[in-house]
N, C-alpha and C positions, 0 to 999 in steps of 0.2 A: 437538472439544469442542462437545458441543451449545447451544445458543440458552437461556437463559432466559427461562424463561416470562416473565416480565414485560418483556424484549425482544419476543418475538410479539405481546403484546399491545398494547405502544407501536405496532411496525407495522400490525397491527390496525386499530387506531385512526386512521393516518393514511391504510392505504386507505380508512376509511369515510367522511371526512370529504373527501376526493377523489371520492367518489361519493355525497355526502349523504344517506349510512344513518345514520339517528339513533337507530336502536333499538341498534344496536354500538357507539355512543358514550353512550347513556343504561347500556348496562352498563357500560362502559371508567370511564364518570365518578363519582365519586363524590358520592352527593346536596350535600354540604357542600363541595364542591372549591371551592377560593382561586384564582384565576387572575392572575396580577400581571401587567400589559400597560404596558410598559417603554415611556418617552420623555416627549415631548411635544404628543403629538396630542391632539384630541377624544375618542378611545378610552379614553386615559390612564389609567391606575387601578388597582386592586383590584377585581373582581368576584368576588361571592361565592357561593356556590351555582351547581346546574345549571341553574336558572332564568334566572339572570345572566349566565354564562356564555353560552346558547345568545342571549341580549337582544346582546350585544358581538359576537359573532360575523354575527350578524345584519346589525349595524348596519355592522362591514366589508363583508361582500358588499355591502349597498345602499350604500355607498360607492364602493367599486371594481366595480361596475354587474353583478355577479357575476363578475370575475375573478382575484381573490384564489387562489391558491393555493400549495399545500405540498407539494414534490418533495421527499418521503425519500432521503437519502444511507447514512445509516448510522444502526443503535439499539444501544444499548449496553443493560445492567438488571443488578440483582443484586436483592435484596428490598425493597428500600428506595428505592433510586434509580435513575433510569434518565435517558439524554442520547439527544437525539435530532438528527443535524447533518442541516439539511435548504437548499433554497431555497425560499422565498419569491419569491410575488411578484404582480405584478398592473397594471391601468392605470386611470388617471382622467385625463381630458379629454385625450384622447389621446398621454399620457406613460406610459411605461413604465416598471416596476423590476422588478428583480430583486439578491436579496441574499444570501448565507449567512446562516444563526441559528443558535445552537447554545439548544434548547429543553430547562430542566432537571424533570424531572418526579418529585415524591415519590410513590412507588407506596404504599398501603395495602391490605392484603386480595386484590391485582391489580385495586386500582382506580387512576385519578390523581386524587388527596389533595389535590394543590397544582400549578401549576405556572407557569415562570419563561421567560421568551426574553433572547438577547441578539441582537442584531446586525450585522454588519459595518459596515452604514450606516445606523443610527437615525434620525438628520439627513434623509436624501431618504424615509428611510419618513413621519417625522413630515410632510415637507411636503407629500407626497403626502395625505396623511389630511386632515391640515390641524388 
């Protein structure tokens, strides 16, 4: 059975942002994308637009001093929705984590629309962040 497209383009996505091509996430993202960034850290929130979105992400890397990152496990898609199960992970003041997420992403047009994280361990993400 072949890959849905809007699975390739999840993965897509997450090599680009594993090698900070932003032109492959400026197409992947929707101008208007919702980003819901789950817990209790400084992060914490809703960012809205691609504006916003790349402002948050930003402000992780300068957090975790650029080591932040997102090992794709599996993409799943159909037209609408797609899950992406990855690891996480990164260090600050020389602590480490790593965690499973299961990140949910509403696809529009083969853009992402919206999207959602959960985590195994919120709690050590959160303190990490701070």
């Amino acid at each position: 059975m072949a890959e849905h497209p809007n699975a390739a383009r999840i993965r897509d996505g997450y090599a680009a942002f594993r090698k900070g091509d932003i032109a492959v996430l400026n197409d992947l993202f929707a101008d208007d994308i919702v980003w819901h960034q789950a817990g209790r850290s400084q992060l914490a929130g809703d960012y809205r637009g691609r504006d916003a979105v790349y402002e948050f992400l930003g402000k992780l890397m300068e957090i975790t001093h650029g080591t932040f990152q997102v090992d794709l496990e599996a993409a799943f898609a159909n037209d609408e929705l797609g899950v992406a199960l990855v690891i996480a992970s990164s260090s600050v003041n020389g602590e480490s984590l790593a965690v499973r997420e299961a990140h949910i992403i509403r696809m529009r047009d083969g853009k992402v629309a919206e999207f959602w994280y959960t985590s195994t361990d919120q709690y050590a993400f959160d303190e990490m962040i701070g």
